[in-house]
VOPAGU-2260 file (C-alpha; in pm, 1 decimal, decimal comma):
REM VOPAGU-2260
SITE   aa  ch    i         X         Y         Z
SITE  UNK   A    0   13073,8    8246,1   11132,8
SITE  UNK   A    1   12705,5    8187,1   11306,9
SITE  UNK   A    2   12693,7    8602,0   11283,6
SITE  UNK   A    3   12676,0    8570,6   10921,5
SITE  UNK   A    4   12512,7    8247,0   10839,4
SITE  UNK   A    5   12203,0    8282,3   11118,3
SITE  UNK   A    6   12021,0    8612,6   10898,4
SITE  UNK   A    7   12074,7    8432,6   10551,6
SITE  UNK   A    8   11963,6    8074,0   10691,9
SITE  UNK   A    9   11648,4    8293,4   10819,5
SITE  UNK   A   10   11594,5    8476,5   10498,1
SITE  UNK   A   11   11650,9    8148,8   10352,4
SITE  UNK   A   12   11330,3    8008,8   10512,0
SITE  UNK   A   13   11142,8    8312,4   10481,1
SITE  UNK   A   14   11160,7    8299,2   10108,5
SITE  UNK   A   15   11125,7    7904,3   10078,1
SITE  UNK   A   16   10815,2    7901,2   10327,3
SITE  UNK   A   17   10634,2    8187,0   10114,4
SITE  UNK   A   18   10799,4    8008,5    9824,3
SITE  UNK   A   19   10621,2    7643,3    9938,4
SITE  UNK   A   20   10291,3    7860,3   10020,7
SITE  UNK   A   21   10262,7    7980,1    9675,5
SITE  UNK   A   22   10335,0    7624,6    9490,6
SITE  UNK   A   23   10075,5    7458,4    9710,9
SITE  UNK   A   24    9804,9    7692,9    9677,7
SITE  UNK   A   25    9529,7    7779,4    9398,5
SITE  UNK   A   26    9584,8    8178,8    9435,9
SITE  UNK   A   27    9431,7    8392,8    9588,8
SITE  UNK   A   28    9237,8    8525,5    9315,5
SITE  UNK   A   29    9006,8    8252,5    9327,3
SITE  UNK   A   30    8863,8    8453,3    9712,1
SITE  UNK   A   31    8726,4    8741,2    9716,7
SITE  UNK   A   32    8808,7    8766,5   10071,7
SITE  UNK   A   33    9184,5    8642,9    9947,5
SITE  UNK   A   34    9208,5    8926,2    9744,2
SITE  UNK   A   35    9087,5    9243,9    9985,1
SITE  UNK   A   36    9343,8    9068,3   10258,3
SITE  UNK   A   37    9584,8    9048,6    9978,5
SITE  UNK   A   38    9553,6    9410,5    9902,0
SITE  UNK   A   39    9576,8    9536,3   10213,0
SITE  UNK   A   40    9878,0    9402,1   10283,1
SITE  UNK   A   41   10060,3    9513,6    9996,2
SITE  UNK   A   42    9950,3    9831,7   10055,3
SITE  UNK   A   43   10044,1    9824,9   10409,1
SITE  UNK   A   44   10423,3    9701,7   10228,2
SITE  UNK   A   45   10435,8    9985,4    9941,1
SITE  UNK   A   46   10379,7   10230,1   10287,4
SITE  UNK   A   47   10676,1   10087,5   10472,7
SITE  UNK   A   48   10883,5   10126,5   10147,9
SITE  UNK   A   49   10786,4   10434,2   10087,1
SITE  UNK   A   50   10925,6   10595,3   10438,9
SITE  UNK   A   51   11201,1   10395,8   10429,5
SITE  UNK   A   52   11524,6   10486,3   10246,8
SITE  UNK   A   53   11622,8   10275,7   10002,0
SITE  UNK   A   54   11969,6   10254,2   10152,1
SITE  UNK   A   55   11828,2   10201,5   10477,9
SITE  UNK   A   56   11632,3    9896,2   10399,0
SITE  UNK   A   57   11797,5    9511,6   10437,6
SITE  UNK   A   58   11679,5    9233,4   10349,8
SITE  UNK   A   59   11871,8    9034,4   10613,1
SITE  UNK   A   60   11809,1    9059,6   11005,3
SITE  UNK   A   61   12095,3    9313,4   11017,3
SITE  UNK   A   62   12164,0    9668,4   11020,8
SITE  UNK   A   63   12348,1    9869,6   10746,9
SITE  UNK   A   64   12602,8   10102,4   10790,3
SITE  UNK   A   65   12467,1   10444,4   10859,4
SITE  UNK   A   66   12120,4   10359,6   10910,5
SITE  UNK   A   67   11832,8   10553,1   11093,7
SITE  UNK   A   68   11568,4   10486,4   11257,5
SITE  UNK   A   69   11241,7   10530,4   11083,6
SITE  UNK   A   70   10934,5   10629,1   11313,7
SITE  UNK   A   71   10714,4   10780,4   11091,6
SITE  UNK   A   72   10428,6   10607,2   10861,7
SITE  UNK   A   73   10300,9   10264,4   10889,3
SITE  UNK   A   74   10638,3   10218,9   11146,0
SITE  UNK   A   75   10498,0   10497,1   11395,8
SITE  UNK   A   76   10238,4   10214,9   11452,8
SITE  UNK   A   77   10461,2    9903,5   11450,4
SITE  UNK   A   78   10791,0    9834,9   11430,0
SITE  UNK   A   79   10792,7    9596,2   11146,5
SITE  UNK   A   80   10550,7    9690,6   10875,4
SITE  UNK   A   81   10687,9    9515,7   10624,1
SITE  UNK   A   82   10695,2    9168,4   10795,1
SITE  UNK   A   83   10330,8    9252,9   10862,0
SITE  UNK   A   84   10285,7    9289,0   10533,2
SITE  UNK   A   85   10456,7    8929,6   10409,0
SITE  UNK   A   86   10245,2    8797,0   10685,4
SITE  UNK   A   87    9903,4    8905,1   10584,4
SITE  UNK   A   88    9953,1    8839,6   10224,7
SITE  UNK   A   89   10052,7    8521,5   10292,0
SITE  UNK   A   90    9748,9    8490,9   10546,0
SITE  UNK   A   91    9579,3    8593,2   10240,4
SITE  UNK   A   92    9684,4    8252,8   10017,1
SITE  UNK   A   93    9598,3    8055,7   10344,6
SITE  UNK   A   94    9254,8    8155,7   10340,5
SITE  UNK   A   95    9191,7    8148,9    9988,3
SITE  UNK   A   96    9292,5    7793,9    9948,0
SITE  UNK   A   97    9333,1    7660,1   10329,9
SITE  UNK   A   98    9512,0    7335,1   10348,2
SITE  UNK   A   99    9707,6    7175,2   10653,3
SITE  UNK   A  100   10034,4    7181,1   10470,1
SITE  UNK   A  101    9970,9    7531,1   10413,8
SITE  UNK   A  102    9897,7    7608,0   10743,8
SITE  UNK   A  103   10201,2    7465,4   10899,2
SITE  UNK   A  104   10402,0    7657,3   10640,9
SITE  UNK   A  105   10213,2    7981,2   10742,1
SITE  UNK   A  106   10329,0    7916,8   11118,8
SITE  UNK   A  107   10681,8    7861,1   11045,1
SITE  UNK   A  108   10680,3    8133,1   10835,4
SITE  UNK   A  109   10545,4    8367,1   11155,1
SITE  UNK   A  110   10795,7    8217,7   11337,1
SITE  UNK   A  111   11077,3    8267,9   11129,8
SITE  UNK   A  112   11018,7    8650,4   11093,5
SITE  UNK   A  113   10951,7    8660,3   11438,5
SITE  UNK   A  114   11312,0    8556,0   11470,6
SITE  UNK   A  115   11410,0    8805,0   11248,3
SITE  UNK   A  116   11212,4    9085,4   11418,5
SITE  UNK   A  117   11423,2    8982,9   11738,7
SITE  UNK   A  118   11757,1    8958,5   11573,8
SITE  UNK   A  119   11719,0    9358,4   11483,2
SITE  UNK   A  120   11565,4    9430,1   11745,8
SITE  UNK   A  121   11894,7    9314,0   11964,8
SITE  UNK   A  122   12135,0    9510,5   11699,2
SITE  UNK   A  123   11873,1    9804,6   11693,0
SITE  UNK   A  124   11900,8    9819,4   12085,1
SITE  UNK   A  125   12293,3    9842,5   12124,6
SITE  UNK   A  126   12283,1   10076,0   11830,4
SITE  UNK   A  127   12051,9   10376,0   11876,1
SITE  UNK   A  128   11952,1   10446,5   12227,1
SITE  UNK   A  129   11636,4   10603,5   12057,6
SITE  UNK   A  130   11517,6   10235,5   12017,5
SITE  UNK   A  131   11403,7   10113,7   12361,0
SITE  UNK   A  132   11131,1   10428,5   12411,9
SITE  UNK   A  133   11062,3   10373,9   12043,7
SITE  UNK   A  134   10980,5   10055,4   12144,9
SITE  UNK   A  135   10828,2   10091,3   12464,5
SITE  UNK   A  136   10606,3   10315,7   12269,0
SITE  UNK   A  137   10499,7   10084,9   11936,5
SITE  UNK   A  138   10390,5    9701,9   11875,2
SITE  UNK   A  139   10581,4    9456,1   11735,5
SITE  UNK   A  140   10398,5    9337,1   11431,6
SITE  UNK   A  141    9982,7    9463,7   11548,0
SITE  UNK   A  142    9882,0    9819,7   11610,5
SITE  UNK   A  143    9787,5    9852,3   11985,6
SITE  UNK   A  144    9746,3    9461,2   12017,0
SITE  UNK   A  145   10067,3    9283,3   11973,5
């Protein structure tokens, strides 16, 4: 039962979390700065989507049936470009309209996806052997830093 509850509690909190972040900010059209991070981000996102199948992609910390391993892109950098992507756009409302409250949502929010980068990760690893030098060979969330 934990197997199945554990990635929707997580995707659960990744949705409130940007959820909260969006209700107690002003936008992030109101920054200049907000807005290139913003940007940059998404784009970052519609370049994960777009070398990822559709039917490859899940929403949920768990891997579909029949899915492959996509190394090419924004994910022959890092291995989760789209996480990356909620993170800086959300980094984006924090410094637009930078409150405590925010803050501490921003940092669960890391940590959450951070949770779901490792929950794949483990399924990834007992699933493709291809994983572990893919790995070995990209960062997590930062090109050549982290």
């Amino acid at each position: 039962m934990k197997e199945k509850l554990y990635p929707k509690l997580l995707v659960l909190l990744q949705f409130g979390l940007i959820g909260l972040m969006v209700l107690f900010s002003h936008g992030v059209l109101n920054s200049t700065l907000g807005i290139a991070i913003f940007l940059f981000g998404l784009i970052l996102g519609l370049w994960a989507i777009n070398h990822n199948k559709r039917d490859n992609f899940h929403i949920q910390p768990n891997l579909k049936d029949g899915c492959q391993l996509i190394t090419t892109g924004a994910y022959q950098y890092i291995r989760h470009p789209m996480y990356t992507s909620v993170i800086t756009m959300m980094f984006a409302i924090l410094v637009s309209t930078p409150t405590l409250i925010e803050f501490l949502f921003f940092i669960m929010l890391i940590v959450v996806l951070a949770l779901k980068a490792k929950r794949e990760e483990n399924l990834w690893c007992g699933h493709d052997e291809s994983y572990i030098e893919y790995k070995n060979n990209t960062k997590l969330f930062i090109p050549y830093i982290l």
